[in-house]
N, C-alpha and C positions, 0 to 999 in steps of 0.2 A: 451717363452710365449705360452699357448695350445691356439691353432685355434680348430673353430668349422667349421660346415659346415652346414649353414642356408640359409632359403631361403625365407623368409618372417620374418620382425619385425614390426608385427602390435599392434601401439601406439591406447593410448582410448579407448582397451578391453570393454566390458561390461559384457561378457559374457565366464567367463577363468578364475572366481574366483570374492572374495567381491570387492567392487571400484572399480575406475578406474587403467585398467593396460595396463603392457606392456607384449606383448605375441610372443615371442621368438620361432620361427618355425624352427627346426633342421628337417636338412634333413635325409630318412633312417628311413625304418622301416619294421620290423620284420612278420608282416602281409600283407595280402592281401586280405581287403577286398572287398567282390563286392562291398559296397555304399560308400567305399572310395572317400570324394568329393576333395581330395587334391592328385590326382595320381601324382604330379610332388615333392612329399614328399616321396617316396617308396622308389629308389634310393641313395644309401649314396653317389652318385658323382655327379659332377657338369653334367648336360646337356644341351646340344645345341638344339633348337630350330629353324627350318627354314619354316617361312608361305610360298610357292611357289606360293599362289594366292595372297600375299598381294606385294610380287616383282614385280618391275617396272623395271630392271634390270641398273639400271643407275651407278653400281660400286662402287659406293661411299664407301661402304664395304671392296671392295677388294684394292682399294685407299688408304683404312686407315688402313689397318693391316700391321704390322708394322714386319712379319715374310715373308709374302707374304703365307700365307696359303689358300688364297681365289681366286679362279678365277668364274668369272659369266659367264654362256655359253648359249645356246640356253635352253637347259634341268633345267639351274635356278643355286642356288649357289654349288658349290661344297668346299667343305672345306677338307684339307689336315689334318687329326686328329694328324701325327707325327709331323706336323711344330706349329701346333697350340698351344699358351702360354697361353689362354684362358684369355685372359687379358679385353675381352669384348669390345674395342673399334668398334670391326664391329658393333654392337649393339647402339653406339651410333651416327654412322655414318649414321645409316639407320634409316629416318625420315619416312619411311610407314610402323614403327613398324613389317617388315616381318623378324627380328632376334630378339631371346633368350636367352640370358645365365638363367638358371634356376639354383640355389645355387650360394652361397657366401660364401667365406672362410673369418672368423671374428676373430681375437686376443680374449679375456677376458677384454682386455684393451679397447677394440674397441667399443666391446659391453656394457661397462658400462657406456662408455661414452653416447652413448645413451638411458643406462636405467635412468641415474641422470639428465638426461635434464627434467623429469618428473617428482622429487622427492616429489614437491610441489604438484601435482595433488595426488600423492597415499597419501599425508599427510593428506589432506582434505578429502579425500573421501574412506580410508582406504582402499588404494589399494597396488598394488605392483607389482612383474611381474609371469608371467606363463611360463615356460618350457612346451612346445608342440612341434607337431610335424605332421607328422610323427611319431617318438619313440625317445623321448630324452635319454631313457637310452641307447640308441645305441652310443651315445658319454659320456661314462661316466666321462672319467677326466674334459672333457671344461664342462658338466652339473653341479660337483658339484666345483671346481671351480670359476662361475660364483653365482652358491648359495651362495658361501662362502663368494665373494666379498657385495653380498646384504644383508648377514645377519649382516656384519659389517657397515656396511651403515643405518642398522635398516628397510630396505624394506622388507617387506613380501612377500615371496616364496611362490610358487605353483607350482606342478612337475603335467600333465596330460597325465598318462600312462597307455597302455592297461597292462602294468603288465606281461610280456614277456620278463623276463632277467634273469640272473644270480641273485640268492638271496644274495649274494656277496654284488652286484651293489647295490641294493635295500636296504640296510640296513645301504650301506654309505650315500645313499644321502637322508634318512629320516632324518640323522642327522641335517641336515640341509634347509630342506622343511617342511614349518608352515602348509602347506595344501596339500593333494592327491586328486588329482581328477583321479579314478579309473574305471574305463572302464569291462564290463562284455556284453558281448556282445552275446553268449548262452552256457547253461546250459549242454547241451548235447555235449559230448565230437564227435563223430564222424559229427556232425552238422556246429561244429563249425569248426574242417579241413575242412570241405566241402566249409563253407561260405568265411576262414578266409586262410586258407591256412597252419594251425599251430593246435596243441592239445590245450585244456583251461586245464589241467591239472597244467601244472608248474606256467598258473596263478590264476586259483584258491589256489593254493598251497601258492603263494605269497602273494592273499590275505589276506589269514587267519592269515598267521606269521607276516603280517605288522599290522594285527589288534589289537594284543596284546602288538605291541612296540608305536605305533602310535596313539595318540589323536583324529586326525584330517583328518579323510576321508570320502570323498564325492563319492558316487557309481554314474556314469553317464553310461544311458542303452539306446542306438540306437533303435529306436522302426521300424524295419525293419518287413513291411507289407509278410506277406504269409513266414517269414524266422522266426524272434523270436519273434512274439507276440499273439503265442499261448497260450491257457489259462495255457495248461501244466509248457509249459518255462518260463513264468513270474511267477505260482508260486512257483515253482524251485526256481526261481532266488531270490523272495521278502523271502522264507525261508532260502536261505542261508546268505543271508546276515541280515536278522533278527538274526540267529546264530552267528552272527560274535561279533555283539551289536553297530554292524553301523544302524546310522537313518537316515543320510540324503541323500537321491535321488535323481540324475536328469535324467527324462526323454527326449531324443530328438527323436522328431519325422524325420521321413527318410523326404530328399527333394532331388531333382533330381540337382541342380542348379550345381553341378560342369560335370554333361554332357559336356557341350564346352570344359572344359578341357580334356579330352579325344580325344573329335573331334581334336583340336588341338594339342595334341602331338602324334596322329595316333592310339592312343590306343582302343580296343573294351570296350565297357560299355557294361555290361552282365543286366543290371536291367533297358531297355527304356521301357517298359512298363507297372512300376510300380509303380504307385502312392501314394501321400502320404497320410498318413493317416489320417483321420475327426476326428473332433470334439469327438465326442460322446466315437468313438473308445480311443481317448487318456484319457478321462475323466474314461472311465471301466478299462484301465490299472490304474490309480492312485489308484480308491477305490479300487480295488486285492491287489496292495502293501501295502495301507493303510491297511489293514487290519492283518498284519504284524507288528503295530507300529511302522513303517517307515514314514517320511515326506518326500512326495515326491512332485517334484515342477518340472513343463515342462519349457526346456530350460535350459542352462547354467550358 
């Protein structure tokens, strides 16, 4: 049976495609962005997590691991990573939340079983579930897979990828995905290494070839203040995808709110001083796009 490696399955979506759904977060992912509000999705391995201010040092921890890979000292916990079977009990032994496991290893089997405990809400409300992430194509066998088991089931699929893989990957698992929600995040190829870590090359390339086989794609564009929403790169961006003969849009405006996460797993946030953006500003990016015979709608 393929195992994936997720780390969030957040149930009652609203916002990850039509109806209510279920949104399936694979861990692992091919970029690096600065407003990256999920850094504990970067990673395609499981991580350990240790708050050293929220310890009270009481062991309970190292009591309950069942390798002995934990001893508690003056300096706080130390964990043995070769004894460690990451089995996660320390984490439930310690009641002042100062341990992590970040990722879960899930069956196909495992995970439907939690996607059909909801089948009644997508039936009413014409939902289904989302492949996110991180980059779900970074697992490509458990992504399509688990599409295969929903399309037999009759649940509607939705893949939300920045479009950074193998065109390979990409055109097995359209087979089976009712909905793209596709990510363009800038125009400008040397901009976008800068921001992202990666060329937009091989995915704008993806996009174009998936727009010819594909029905059903939704462009969603990060509206990242002083980075992409100059007038230039928006209407780059509202002309290339007016070329494609894609119309449907979503705009997300940048928010800071996964900060803490960073604070917490030690990592630098390269954008604290950058806010998000008004009213006014998001309302001048839609009429540019509109202007392109694109619908474009803020939000997910």
């Amino acid at each position: 049976m393929k195992k994936g490696l997720i780390f969030n399955i957040q149930r009652y979506s609203l916002h990850d495609g039509p109806g209510i759904r279920t949104t399936l977060f694979l861990k692992g992912c091919p970029l690096h962005c600065w407003w990256c509000h999920n850094p504990e999705s970067q990673k395609q391995k499981i991580e350990f997590l240790y708050r050293k201010d929220r310890c009270i040092g009481c062991t309970a921890c190292s009591h309950t691991c069942p390798v002995n890979a934990i001893t508690i000292k003056e300096v706080g916990l130390i964990r043995n990573e070769e004894l460690c079977i990451q089995c996660g009990k320390c984490q439930q032994a310690c009641f002042v939340d100062a341990i992590e496991w970040i990722g879960k290893e899930m069956t196909v089997h495992e995970v439907m079983d939690e996607i059909k405990r909801d089948i009644l809400f997508y039936d009413e409300s014409k939902g289904g579930i989302t492949l996110s992430g991180g980059e779900p194509l970074m697992q490509p066998e458990f992504a399509i897979e688990v599409l295969k088991k929903c399309k037999a089931e009759n649940i509607h699929t939705a893949v939300d990828t920045c479009g950074y893989a193998p065109w390979d990957i990409l055109v097995e698992v359209q087979k089976y995905a009712d909905l793209f929600l596709f990510d363009i995040k800038h125009m400008d190829n040397e901009q976008h290494k800068k921001y992202t870590g990666v060329s937009n090359r091989l995915i704008l390339s993806n996009l174009k070839k998936l727009s010819l086989i594909h029905p059903n794609i939704v462009i969603r564009i990060p509206i990242i203040p002083g980075i992409n929403d100059d007038h230039n790169n928006l209407y780059e961006t509202g002309k290339f995808i007016a070329s494609l003969g894609i119309k449907q849009v979503h705009i997300l405006p940048y928010h800071n709110i996964g900060i803490a996460k960073y604070q917490r797993m030690g990592l630098d946030y390269l954008l604290n001083d950058l806010s998000s953006p008004n009213d006014k500003s998001i309302q001048d990016i839609q009429s540019l796009l509109a202007t392109f015979g694109l619908n474009v709608k803020k939000g997910g």
